[in-house]
N, C-alpha and C positions, 0 to 999 in steps of 0.2 A: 222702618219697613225692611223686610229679609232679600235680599235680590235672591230672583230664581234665575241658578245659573246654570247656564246650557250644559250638556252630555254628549261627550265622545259615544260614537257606537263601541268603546272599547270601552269604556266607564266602569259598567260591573268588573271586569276582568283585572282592572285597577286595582279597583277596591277590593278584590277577593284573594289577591296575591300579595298582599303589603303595599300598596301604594297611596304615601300618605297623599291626602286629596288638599288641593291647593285654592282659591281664586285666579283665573289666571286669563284677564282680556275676555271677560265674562263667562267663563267657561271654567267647569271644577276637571282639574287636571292633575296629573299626580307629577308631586313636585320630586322622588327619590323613592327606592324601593328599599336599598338596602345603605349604603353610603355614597355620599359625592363623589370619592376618592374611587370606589371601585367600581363606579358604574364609568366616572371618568377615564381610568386605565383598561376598561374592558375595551370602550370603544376607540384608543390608540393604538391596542396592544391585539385587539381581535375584532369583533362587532358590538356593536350597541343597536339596538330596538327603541323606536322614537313614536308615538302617536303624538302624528303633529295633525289631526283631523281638525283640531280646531281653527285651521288658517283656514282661509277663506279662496273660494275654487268658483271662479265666475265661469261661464261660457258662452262665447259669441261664435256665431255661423254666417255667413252667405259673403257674398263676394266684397261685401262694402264693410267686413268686420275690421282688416286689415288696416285700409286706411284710413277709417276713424280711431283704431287705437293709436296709429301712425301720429293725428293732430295732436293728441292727445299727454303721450307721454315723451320723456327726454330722450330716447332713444327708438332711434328707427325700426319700422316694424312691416312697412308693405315691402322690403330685401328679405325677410327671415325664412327660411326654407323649410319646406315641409320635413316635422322629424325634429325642428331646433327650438330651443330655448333659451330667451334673451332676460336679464335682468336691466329694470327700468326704473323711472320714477317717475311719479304725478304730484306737478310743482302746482303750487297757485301762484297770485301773477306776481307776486314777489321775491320768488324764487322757491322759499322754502315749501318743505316737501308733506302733502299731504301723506304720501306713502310710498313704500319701497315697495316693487312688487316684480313676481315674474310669468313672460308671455311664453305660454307653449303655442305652438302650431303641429297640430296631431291630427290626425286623420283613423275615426272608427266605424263602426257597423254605422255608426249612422253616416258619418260622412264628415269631410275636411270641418277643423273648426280649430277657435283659440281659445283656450283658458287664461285669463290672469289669475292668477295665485298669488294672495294680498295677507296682512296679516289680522288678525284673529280681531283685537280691538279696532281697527280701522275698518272691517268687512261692511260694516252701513254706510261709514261715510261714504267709503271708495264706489257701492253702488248708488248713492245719489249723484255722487259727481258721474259717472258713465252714464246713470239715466237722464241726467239735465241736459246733458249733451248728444242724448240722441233724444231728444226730441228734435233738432235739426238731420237729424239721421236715420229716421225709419225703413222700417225693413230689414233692421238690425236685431234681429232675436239675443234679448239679454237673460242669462239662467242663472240665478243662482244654486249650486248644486253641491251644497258646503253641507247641511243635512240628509243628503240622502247618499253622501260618499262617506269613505272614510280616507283619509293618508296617512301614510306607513313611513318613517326615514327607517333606513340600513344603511350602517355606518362601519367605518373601517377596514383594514387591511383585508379581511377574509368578507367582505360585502357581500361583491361577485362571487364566490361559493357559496355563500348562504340561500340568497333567491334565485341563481342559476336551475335550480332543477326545478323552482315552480315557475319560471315565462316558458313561454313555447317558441321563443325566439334569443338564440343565443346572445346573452349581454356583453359578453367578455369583446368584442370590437368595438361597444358601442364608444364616441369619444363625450367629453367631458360636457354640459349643457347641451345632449340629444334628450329626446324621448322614443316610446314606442307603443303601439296599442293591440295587444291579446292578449290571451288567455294567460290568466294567473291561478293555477291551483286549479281548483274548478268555476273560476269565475272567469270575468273579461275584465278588463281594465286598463291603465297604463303604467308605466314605469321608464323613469329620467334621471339619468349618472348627473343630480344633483344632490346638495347637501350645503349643511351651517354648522359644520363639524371640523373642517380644514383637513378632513380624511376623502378618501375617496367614497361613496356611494350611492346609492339608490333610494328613489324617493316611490312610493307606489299608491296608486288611486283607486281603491275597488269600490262598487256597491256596500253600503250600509249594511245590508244585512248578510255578505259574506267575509265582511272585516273579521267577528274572531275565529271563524275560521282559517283565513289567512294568518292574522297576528301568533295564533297555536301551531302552524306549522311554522312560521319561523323560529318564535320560540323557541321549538322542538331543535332545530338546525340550527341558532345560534349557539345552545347551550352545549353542542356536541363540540365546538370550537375555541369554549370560553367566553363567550357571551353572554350578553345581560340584556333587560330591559332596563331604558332609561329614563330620568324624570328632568325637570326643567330646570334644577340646579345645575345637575355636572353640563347641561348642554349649554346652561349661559358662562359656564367656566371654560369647553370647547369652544365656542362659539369666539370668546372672548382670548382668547390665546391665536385664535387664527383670525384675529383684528375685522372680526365685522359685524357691522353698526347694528345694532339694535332700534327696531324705532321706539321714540319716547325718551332715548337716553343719547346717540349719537346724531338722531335724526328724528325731525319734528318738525309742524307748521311755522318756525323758526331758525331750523338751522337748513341748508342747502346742502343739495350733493356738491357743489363747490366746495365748501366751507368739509365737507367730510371727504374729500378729495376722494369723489368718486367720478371723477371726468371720464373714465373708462364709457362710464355708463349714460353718457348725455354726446348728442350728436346736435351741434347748436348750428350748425353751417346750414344755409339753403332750406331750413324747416322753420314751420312755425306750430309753435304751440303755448298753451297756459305756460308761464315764468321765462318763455326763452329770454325776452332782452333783458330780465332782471340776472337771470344765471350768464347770460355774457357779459351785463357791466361787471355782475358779481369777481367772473375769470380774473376782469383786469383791476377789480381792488386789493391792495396789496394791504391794505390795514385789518380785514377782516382774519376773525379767530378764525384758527387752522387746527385740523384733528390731530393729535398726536398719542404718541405709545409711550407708555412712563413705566420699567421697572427701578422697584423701591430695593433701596440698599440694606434697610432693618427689615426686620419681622410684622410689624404693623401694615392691615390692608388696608388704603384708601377706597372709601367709597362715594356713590355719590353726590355729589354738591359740594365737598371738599374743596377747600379753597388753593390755587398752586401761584406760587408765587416766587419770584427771582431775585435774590436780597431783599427788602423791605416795600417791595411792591407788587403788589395782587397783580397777576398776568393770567388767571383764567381760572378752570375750575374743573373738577370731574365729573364723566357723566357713566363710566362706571368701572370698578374696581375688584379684584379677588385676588385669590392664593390663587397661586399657576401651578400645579403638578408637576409639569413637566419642564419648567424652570425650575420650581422649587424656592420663591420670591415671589413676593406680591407684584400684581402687575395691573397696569390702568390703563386706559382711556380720557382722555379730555377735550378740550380746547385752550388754544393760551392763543396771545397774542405774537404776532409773528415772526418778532424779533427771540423769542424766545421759542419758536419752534423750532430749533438748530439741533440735528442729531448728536449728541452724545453731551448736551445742556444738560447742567446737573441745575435741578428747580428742588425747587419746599413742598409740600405738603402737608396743611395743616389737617394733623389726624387728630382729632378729637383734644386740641388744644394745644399739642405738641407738633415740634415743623418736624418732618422724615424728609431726609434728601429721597431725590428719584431723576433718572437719569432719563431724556430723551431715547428712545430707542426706535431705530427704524422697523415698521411694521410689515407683516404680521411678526406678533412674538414666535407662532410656528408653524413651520411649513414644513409639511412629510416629504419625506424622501420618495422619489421617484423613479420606479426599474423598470 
């Protein structure tokens, strides 16, 4: 049986430009336009153009939205300020993570409200788990609005130049996980100095049906700068150089933001929600796999499931692996066990039958410079 898979409102514009079309978390997505490598270096070196419409864009209203997402997820949410944007997760009760997801709190024509933004293959689960739990919470308007939006990433150095002359509210102060809600282009919308890029940018939320309008003026404005549109290769190759977790590969109903040493993002004191006391015993075991950064010293990229291991014993494995650019070496993501998480451990990797050393490396592999 053929799965029928969902459409970005950007879809045709994909397809009619060279974008080879992908499967991607139920959704045909263009995986590269033109190469990895230069859609890669466009968006370090200038901007890159992301339809990421396919993640999923819930929205809750009325005064009781806050602290039910509050029980809800690992990080607190009835302190979040109008205007901000917190990254979170929703653990089940054993800690591990149903999904990684982020809370705006925004305010538009219609009035104050919170989106979570979940990702693309998780978008069902994540709305049964918030519906199950408002059923103890009505009065809670739950919307899915993943089909009648579209979202837009801009990424890189010249971002803020690019969308600067379509919001009608100056970006260039806003600070790093703000949002804000007007007028885009000729539409309404929002836009949030977020990104999965390890560059600076902007993430943007318009109406469905004035997406290629919007996406053909940036376009227009990226291309004037050296910019490109980009596909889901070189962004899991950003993505994966500015060390963050992918769900399905770092993060899963099995592994924990402890165990992916996202503690930033979990606020375990005086709260209770789904997994807290598992994610607290989790803090204090010290035998669990711990996430680490591995650049390989050969030419060969590990990928994943790869087995790593420290003299003649298996000590974990990868969950995922590529040629870095801008190292210029293969470079990976795993778990080992914790005697061998030690920064600058030289481990194995059995690549496809052969071991590759590969060196602990403290993460992220890159972090932009900042002026």
């Amino acid at each position: 049986m053929t799965q029928t898979l969902a459409e970005t409102p950007l879809h045709g514009w994909h397809a009619s430009h060279g974008g080879r079309m992908v499967e991607f978390g139920g959704w045909s997505m263009p995986v590269q336009y033109s190469s990895i490598l230069k859609e890669h270096q466009a968006t370090r070196t200038a901007v890159g153009l992301f339809d990421i419409s396919h993640m999923g864009r819930l929205r809750l209203e009325g005064s009781g939205a806050a602290p039910f997402l509050d029980s809800l997820l690992t990080r607190s949410i009835v302190d979040l300020p109008l205007g901000s944007i917190r990254y979170g997760l929703l653990a089940n009760d054993e800690g591990g993570t149903i999904d990684d997801v982020l809370v705006y709190h925004l305010e538009d024509q219609r009035g104050p409200f919170y989106m979570v933004v979940c990702n693309a293959s998780n978008r069902e689960k994540v709305v049964r788990w918030l519906e199950n739990h408002l059923l103890d919470n009505t009065g809670i308007p739950l919307k899915d609005e993943t089909y009648g939006s579209a979202m837009i990433a801009v990424q890189g150095p010249l971002a803020l130049e690019t969308i600067a002359p379509l919001v009608d509210d100056d970006p260039s102060g806003m600070q790093y996980y703000t949002g804000r809600c007007g007028r885009i282009g000729n539409t309404f919308g929002q836009w949030s100095r977020t990104g999965y890029t390890g560059e600076d940018g902007w993430e943007l939320v318009v109406p469905a049906a004035s997406a290629a309008e919007v996406w053909e003026q940036l376009v227009l404005r990226s291309r004037q700068s050296g910019g490109t549109t980009v596909g889901l290769a070189a962004r899991d190759v950003l993505r994966l150089e500015a060390a963050m977790p992918l769900y399905g590969h770092e993060l899963s109903e099995s592994i924990s933001g402890v165990q992916a040493g996202l503690g930033f993002a979990m606020n375990l004191e005086d709260r209770s929600f789904p997994g807290r006391d598992a994610l607290l015993q989790q803090k204090n075991d010290k035998t669990l796999p711990r996430r680490v950064g591995l650049i390989c010293t050969g030419k060969r990229v590990p990928r994943e499931g790869y087995a790593i291991a420290k003299g003649s014993e298996r000590v974990g494995k990868i969950t995922s692996g590529t040629f870095s650019p801008t190292l210029e070496k293969p470079i990976a993501m795993g778990y080992v066990a914790p005697s061998a998480a030690v920064v600058g451990n030289d481990l194995m990797i059995d690549v496809r039958g052969r071991m590759e050393v590969a060196r602990v490396a403290p993460l992220p592999f890159y972090r932009r410079s900042v002026t």
